[in-house]
N, C-alpha and C positions, 0 to 999 in steps of 0.2 A: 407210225402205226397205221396201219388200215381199217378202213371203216369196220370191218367183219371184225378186227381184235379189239376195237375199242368197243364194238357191240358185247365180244364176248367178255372183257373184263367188267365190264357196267354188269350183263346179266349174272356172273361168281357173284359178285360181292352182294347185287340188291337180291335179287330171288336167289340164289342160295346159302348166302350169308357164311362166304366160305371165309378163314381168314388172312389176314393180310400179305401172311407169305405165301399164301396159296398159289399153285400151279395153273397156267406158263407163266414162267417169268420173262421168258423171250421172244419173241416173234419175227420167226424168219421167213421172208418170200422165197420161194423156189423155184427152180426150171430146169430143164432138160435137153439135153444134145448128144443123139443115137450116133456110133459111130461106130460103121460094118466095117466087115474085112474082106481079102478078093474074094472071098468066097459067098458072101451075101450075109454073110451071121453077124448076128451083134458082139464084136468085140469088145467094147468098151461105152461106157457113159458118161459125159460130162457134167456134172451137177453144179446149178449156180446157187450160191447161199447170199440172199439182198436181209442183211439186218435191221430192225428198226432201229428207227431214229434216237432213242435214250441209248439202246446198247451201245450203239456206232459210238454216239459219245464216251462212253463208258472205255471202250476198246479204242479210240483215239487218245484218249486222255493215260490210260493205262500204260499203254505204246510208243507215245511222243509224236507218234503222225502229225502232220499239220499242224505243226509249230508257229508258221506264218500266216493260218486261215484262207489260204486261195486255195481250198480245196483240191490241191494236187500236190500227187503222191513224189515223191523225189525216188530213181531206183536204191538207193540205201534203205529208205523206210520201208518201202515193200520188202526189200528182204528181211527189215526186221521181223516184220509182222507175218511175211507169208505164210500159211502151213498152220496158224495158227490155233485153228477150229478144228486141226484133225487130230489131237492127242485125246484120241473117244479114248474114258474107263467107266467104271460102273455097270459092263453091262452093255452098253451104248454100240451099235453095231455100225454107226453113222447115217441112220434113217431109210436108207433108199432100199424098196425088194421091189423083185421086179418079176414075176411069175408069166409062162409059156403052158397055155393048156392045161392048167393050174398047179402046177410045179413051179418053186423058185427055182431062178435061175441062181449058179454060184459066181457072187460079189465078190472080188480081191479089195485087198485096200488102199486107199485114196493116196494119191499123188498129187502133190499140190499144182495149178496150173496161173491163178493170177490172182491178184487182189487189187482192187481200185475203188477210191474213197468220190459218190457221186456228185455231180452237184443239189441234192438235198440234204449231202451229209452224212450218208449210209454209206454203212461199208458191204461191198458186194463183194463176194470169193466165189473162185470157180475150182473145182479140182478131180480128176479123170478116175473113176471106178472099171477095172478091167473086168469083163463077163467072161466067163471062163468054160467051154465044152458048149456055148451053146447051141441050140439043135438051130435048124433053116428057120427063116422067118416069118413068122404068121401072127396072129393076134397077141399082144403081149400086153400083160398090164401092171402096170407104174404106180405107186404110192413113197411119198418122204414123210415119215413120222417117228418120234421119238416114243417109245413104248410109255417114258415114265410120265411126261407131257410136261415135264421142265422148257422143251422147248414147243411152240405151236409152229408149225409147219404149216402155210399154203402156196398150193403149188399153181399161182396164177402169172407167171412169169414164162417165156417163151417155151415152146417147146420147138426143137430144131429137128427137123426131118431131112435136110438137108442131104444130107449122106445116104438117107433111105427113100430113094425115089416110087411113087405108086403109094405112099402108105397114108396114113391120115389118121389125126387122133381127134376123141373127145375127153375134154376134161366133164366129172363127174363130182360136182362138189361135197362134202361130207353133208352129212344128215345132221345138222346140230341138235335139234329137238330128238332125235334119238339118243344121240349122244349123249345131251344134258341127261337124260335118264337112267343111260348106262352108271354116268358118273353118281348119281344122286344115289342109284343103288350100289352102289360100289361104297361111297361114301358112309351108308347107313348098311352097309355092311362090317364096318371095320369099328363103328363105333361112333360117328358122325368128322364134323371137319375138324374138329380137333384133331382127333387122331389122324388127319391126313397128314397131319403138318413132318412127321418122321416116317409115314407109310403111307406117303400116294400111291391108290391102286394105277395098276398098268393100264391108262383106260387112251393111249393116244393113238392107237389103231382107229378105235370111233370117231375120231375128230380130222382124221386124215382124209385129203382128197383124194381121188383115184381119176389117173390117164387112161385110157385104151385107146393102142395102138393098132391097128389092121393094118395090114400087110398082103399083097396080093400073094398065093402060093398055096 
């Protein structure tokens, strides 16, 4: 878990006094990898999901991964486990929008691309979202987040530009103290944290970071 989740579960519990199965339960690292077509446009994006450290266990243990403990994957276990994180219901659109001149752009669904267990013990997964019609490319901007905030999303893991030469991004961290307040009224909107416990409001847009991507053109 990183320092920011472990900030953010200390500050649920003591200043808000949410309770114990309160929301995230998970916390995943994210990153990003743009990949054009001959024609310059974004066709596609590579999304990496680095889980913490209790889930990884959790989903090894579930899995049968690493039976020997030398933290490597044998190709049978990954294919057990591949693809595993993309059966989204509820709702769940698989977190990433990704908007041009403030228009989303339209997301296909995920194809799984790898999975590898690192040496801290986290399971990392990567798997490729096709972008579909979109226009040339110019400023674009990047957010992964789960509307219901079952899962916390930060996206401080690489961004690859790689395939998109000329362009350059800044990460834009979430506003947490805004956040906290959306959530709080959101909370005392529904009737406090009890009632969160079967109706979390949708508050994970607030806590999501945002990329911007520039693009010369």
């Amino acid at each position: 878990m990183s320092v920011r989740a472990a900030l953010f579960v200390a500050a649920c519990v003591v200043c808000m006094a949410l309770p114990l199965g309160a929301h995230p339960h998970i916390f995943v690292d994210a990153g990003l990898r743009l990949i054009l077509n001959a024609e310059g446009r974004l066709a596609a994006v590579d999304v990496t999901w680095r889980y913490d450290a209790l889930y990884s266990m959790l989903l090894t243990e579930d899995y049968g991964l690493d039976p020997d403990h030398d933290l490597r994957l044998t190709p049978d276990e990954i294919a057990t486990a591949l693809g595993f994180d993309l059966n989204w219901s509820g709702g769940f659109a698989g977190g990433l929008v990704i908007t041009q001149g403030g228009a989303p752009l339209d997301i296909g669904p995920p194809m799984p691309v790898s999975l590898r267990l690192l040496e801290t013990g986290q399971i990392e997964t990567v798997h490729r979202r096709p972008v579909l019609g979109a226009p040339p490319m110019a400023t674009l901007e990047a957010q992964i987040f789960d509307p219901d905030f079952y899962v916390a999303f930060e996206m401080i893991l690489d961004l690859d530009l790689t395939d998109a030469p000329g362009c350059s991004a800044d990460l834009i961290r979430a506003d947490l103290d805004a956040a906290y307040g959306v959530l709080e009224a959101a909370l005392d909107a529904i009737g406090g944290a009890v009632a969160a416990e079967d109706n979390f409001p949708p508050v994970g847009a607030y806590f999501a970071d945002r990329v911007v991507i520039t693009c010369p053109g």
